[in-house]
N, C-alpha and C positions, 0 to 999 in steps of 0.2 A: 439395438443397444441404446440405450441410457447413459449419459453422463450427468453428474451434477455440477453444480457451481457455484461456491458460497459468494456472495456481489453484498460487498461495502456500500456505504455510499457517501459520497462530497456532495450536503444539506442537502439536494432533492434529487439529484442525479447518479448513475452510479460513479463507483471512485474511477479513476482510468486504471490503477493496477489491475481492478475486477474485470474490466475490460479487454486487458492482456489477455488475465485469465480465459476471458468464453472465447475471443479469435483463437488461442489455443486450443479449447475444447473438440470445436471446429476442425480442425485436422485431426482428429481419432478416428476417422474414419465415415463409416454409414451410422450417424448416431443422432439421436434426439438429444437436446441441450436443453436441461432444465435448471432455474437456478432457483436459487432459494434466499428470502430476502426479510431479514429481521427486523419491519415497519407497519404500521397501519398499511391496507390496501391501499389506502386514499394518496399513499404517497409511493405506494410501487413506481419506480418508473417504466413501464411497460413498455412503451413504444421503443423508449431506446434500448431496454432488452431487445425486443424484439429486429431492432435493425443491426444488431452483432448473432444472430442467429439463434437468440434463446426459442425455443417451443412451450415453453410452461414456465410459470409461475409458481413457485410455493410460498405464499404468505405467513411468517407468523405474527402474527401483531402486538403489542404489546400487554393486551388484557391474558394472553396467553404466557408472554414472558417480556417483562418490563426489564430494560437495563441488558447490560453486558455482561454472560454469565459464560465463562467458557465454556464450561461444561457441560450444561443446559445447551447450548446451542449446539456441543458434538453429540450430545443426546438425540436432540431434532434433528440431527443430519445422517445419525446412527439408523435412525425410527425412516427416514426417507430412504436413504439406499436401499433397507429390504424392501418398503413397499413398492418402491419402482423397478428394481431388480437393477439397479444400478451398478454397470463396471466399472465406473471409475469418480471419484470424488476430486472437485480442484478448490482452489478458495488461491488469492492473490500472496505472494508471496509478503505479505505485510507484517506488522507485531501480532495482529488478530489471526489472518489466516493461518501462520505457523502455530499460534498456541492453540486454534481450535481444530485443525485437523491430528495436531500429538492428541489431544485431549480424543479425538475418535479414532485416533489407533490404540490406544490403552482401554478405550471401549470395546474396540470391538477385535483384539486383539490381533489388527495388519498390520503390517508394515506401511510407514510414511517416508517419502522423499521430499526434500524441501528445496524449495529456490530451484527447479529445473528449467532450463532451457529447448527441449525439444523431447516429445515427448512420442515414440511409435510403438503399436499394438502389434505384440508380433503373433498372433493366431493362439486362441485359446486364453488361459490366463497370466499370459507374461505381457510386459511390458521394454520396450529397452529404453533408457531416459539418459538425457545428458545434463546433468547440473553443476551448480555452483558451487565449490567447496574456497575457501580462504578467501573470500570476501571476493568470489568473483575471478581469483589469482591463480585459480586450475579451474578444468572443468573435468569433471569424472562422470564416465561412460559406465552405466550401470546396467541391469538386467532385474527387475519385479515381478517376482510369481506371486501373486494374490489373487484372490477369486473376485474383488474388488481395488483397486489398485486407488491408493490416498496419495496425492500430491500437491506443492504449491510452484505456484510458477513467479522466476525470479523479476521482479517488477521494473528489468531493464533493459529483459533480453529477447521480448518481443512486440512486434508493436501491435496497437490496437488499431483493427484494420474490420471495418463493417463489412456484413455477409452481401454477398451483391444482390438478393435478391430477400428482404425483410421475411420474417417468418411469420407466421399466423400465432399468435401467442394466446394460450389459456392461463387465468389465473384461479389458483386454487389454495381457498383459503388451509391452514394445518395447525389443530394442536397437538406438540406432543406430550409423551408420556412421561412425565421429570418421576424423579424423584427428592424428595427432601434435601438430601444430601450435593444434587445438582446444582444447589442454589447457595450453599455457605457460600461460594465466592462468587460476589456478584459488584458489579459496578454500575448505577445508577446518575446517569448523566442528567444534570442541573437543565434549565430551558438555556441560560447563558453562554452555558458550555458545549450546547448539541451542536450539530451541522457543520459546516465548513469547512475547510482541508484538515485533514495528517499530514505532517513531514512527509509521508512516504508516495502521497498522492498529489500533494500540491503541484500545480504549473508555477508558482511564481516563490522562491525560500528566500531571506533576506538574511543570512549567515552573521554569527557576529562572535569574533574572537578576544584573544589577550588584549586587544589593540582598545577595547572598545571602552576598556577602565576599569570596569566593576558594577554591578549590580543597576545603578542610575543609569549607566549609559546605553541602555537596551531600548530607552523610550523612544526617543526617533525612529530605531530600527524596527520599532513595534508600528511606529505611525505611518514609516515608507510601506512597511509589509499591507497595513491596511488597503492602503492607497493602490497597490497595486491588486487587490484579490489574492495575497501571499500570504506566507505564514514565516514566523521567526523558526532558525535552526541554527543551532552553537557546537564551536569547537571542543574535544575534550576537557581542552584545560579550561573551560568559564566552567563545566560540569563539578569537576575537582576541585574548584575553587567555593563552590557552593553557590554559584551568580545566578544558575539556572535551573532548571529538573535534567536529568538522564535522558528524560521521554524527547529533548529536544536535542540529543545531540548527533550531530551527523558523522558518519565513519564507520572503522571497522568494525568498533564495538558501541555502533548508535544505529542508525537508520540509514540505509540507502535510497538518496533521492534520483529523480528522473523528470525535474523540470525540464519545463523552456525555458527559464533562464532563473540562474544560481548568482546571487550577489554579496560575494562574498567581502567584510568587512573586517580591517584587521583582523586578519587569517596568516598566518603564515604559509601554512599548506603542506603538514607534516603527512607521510605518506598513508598513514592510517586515516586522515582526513580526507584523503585525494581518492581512498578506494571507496569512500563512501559517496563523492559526488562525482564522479569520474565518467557518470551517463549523463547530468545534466546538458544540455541539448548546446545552451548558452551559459559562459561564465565571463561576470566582472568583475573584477577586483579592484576593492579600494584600501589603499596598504600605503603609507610611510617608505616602506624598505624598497626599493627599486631592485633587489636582489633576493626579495622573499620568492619560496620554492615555486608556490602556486601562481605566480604570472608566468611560470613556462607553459601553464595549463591555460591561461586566461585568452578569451576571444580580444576584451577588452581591458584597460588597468586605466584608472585612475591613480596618481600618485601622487598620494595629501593625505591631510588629515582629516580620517573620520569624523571629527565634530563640526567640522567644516563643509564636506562633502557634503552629508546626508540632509543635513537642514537644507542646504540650497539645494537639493536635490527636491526634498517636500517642498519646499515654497514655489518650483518650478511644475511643480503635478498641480497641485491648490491651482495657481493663475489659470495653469492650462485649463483646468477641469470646472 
């Protein structure tokens, strides 16, 4: 048997949620793990495919398909499952791999499960799966008859654990067959804007809420997040306020993170925030309120004022570094 595995990647390595992904793969059983990877060859990372147990490589490069096209890419994943005879499709429970595995069940008319946690092949074409539903807040026990079975796996409920013994890895380049139509929506990432974490992949998020003031007050927590190889993520209400984009806000209805460690900044810690960082590994809090919700959650709490914190907290990296 065949599995495929759509693998993101964070600048030249793959993301870790994609990583979740193939260690799950990996339990289906007697199966070859092939993943398939939307970059120049020259930057496949193969080896470390290969040391979570991929077998293959599918290249598309960008002469073939430039930019982020969801559809185009359930296209090339629609065009790879028949040719490898593939049971089962995975891709990282992320904003991408949810929108491009619906985009290849509207293709190819299966069913998709999103955000699973455990994933077993019960003989033939079923599947039994246990996922996520309310943000994490239930988990539902399902059962999947598909002749190919589409899922993503929840980017918090497995870890990424290498195959004990590296696989031998081919890679092979693929164009697929678009159509016109595959391409009206496409997103075409800047040289600026390429590489480096997603909210949903970063090891290191520097959070920053009401507390932080308004729209000016993000720049430190932009310079700490540097500093550390992190990325900025905001609470609903800096989203509603208009202080930030959607694309950064963390919770029930934003992104769920899975750092090592979450730094949260004037945050209050309303519980639709808490479901969304609630796997982070490590959390500190730096908050005013000695009674905000979120230092019941915190390893760590500072308790000051953010505009004081976080600078001496930069000038304390600076010296060290």
């Amino acid at each position: 048997m065949t599995v495929l595995v759509l693998v993101e990647r964070d600048g030249t390595e793959p993301a870790d949620a994609s990583l979740r992904a193939l260690t799950l793969a990996r339990s289906l059983g007697d199966t070859s793990v092939g993943t398939v990877v939307f970059a120049e060859a020259t930057d496949v990372p193969a080896d470390a495919l290969a040391g979570y147990g991929a077998t293959d490589v599918y290249v598309i490069e960008p002469s073939s398909l430039e930019g982020y096209a969801p559809q185009a890419w359930a296209r090339a994943l629609a065009g790879l499952a028949a040719e490898t005879g593939a049971t089962a499709v995975l891709a990282a429970g992320t904003d991408r791999g949810n929108e491009v595995l619906a985009h290849l069940g509207a293709i190819t008319g299966l069913p998709m499960a999103a955000n699973c946690t455990l994933v077993t092949p019960d003989g033939g074409k079923t599947h039994r799966l246990v996922r996520h539903r309310w943000a994490g807040l239930l988990l539902e026990d399902a059962v999947m008859e598909a002749p190919v079975a589409l899922f993503t796996v929840a980017t918090d409920s497995v870890a990424a654990v290498p195959a004990e013994t590296p696989a031998a890895i081919q890679l092979h380049p693929h164009k697929p067959e678009l159509a016109e139509a595959d391409l009206v929506v496409r997103a075409v990432e800047s040289p600026a804007g390429a590489g480096g974490a997603s909210l949903a992949t970063a090891r290191v998020v520097v959070g920053g809420g009401r507390g932080v003031g308004g729209p000016d007050g993000f720049a430190p927590l932009e310079e700490l997040a540097d500093l550390l190889g992190g990325v900025v993520g905001v609470s609903r209400v800096v989203t509603s306020e208009g202080w930030r984009p959607h694309r950064q806000q963390v919770g029930q209805t934003g992104t769920k993170i899975t750092p090592e460690l979450y730094l949260a900044c004037g945050i209050s810690g309303a519980i639709q925030h808490m479901a969304g960082c609630a796997s982070a590994k490590h959390i500190v809090v730096v908050n005013t309120d000695p009674s905000a919700p979120i230092l019941s959650r915190a390893d760590y709490a500072v308790i000051g004022d953010l505009a004081e914190v976080i600078p001496a907290l930069v000038a304390a990296l600076k010296e060290r570094a």
